[in-house]
Residue, then its C-alpha position, 0 to 999 in steps of 0.5 A: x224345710x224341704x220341698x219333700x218334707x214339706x210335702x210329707x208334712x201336708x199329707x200326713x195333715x190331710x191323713x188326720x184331718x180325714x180320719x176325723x170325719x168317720x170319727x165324728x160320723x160313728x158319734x152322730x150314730x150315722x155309721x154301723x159296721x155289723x151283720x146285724x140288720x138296721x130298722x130305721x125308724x122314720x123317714x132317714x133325716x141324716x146320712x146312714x153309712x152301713x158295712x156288713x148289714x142290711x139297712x130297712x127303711x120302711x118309711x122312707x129316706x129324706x137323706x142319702x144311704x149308703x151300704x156296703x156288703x149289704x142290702x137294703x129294703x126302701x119302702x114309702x117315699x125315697x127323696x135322697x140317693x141310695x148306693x149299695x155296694x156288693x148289694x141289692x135294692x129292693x123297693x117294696x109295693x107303693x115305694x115312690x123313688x125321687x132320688x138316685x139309686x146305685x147298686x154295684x155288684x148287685x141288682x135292684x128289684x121293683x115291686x109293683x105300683x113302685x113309681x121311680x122318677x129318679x135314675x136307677x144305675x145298675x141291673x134292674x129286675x121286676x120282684x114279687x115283693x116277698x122273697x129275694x130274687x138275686x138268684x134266679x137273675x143271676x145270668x142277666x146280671x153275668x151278661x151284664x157285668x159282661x158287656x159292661x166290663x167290655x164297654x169300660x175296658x175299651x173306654x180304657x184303652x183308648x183314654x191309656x193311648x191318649x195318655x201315653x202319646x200327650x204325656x209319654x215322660x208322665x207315665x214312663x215315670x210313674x210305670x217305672x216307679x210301680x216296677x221298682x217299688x210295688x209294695x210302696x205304690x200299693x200302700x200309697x194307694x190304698x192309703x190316698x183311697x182312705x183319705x179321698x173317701x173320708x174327704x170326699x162323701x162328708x163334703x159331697x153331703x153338703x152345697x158349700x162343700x160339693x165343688x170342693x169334693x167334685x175337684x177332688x174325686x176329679x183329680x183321683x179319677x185322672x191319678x187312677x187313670x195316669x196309674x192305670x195306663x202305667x201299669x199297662x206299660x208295666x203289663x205290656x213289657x213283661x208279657x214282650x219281655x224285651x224291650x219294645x216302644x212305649x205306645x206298644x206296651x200301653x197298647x198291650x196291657x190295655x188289652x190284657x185289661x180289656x179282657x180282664x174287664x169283661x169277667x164278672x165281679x172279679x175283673x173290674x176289682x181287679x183292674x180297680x186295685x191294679x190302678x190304685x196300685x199305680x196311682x200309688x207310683x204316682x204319689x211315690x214317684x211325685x215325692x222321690x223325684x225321680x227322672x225317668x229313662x228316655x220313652x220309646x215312642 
């Protein structure tokens, strides 16, 4: 057997041994995928993975919450994360947070008397505990969308220069294979998202399986970056148009990125996607082999 198909052979192993993580999930009953708002009776004992609605908790999590395209309502004691995606938190007068809360693209919104111990990451706002209040936020959360874009953006361009001048013949490889093979690369992307997704949340519930998903969210975090900083080498020669050195092009489509970061909610999506895209050339160009044509430095 060879080394390709070999590989092909694993990879669709990993592809099926993660899509039965979800499957199990949504038998347990942990997963929803609605509109309709979810009222957990109880305090949360087991994972909760929404999509599309709004997770009520008015008594409380003792296990991490998950929601996206959605919000969620915390009342009680809140002892395990909360992440929302495309979402806001809001914690309800008397709510004692512990645990970690994230919201991206979103805001969290504090009652009164509300005691947080825990770390909160994202835009955090004061709220009358009756209404929503995203819209009246919604310049704050643009400035901070802002900055943080700009910050991530900068962060970016200097770990891409990093990476083209330690591995040059890497990312002329993988910046080649985007440009000859877009459809191919974004499909393997979003393909490797779905599997590091299912392989990572199930094992980042557990202690025996947390160094496991660390390692791995570590090692798509360096693809994304590899992919990332080769589609500013593709982004850099094509607004050139001729060619030009390959620290010069990196140089440019990182700025190009820098830019783009600092839009509210559409630029980081888009530089999201744009480094799934070349993780994907990654995956291809390790199975295709191909050699590369010599950097110009």
């Amino acid at each position: 057997m060879s080394r390709k198909r070999a590989f092909i052979i694993a990879w669709l192993l990993l592809l099926g041994l993660s899509a039965t993580v979800p499957l199990s999930a949504l038998f347990r009953g942990v997963v929803h995928v609605g509109t309709r708002p979810i009222t957990v009776s109880g305090a949360v004992s087991k994972p909760v993975i929404s999509i599309g609605s709004d997770v009520i908790l008015p008594h409380g999590s003792r296990n991490i919450v998950v929601v996206v395209a959605g919000n969620i309502r915390a009342s009680g004691a809140i002892q395990d994360d909360l992440v929302s995606v495309d979402g806001d938190v809001y914690f309800h007068r008397g709510a004692r947070v512990t645990g970690d809360v994230l919201s991206i693209i979103g805001g969290i919104y504090r009652s009164t008397d509300v005691q947080a111990t825990g770390r909160l990451g994202g835009a955090v706002h004061p709220w009358n505990d009756t209404s929503p209040t995203r819209g009246h936020h919604l310049q704050s959360t643009v400035n901070t969308s802002i900055r943080l874009g700009l910050a991530a953006g900068l962060a970016l361009l200097l770990i891409g220069t990093c990476l083209t001048i330690v591995f040059p013949w890497q990312v002329v490889l993988i910046s080649t294979t985007l440009r000859k093979s877009p459809l191919k690369s974004i499909g393997a992307g979003v393909t490797s998202l779905i599997a590091v997704v299912f392989l990572v949340a199930p094992l980042a519930l557990s202690l025996a399986g947390l160094p496991f998903a660390l390692l791995l969210a570590g090692a798509a975090t360096l693809a994304w970056l590899f992919g990332m900083t080769a589609a500013a080498v593709v982004l850099g020669r094509s607004l050139a148009r001729r060619g030009v050195p390959l620290l010069w092009a990196t140089s440019a489509g990182l700025v190009v990125i820098t830019i783009v970061m600092a839009i509210p909610f559409i630029g980081p999506l888009t530089v999201t996607l744009t480094g799934l895209a070349g993780a994907g050339a990654l995956a291809v160009s390790l199975l295709g082999r191909a050699r590369p044509t010599s950097p110009l430095l």
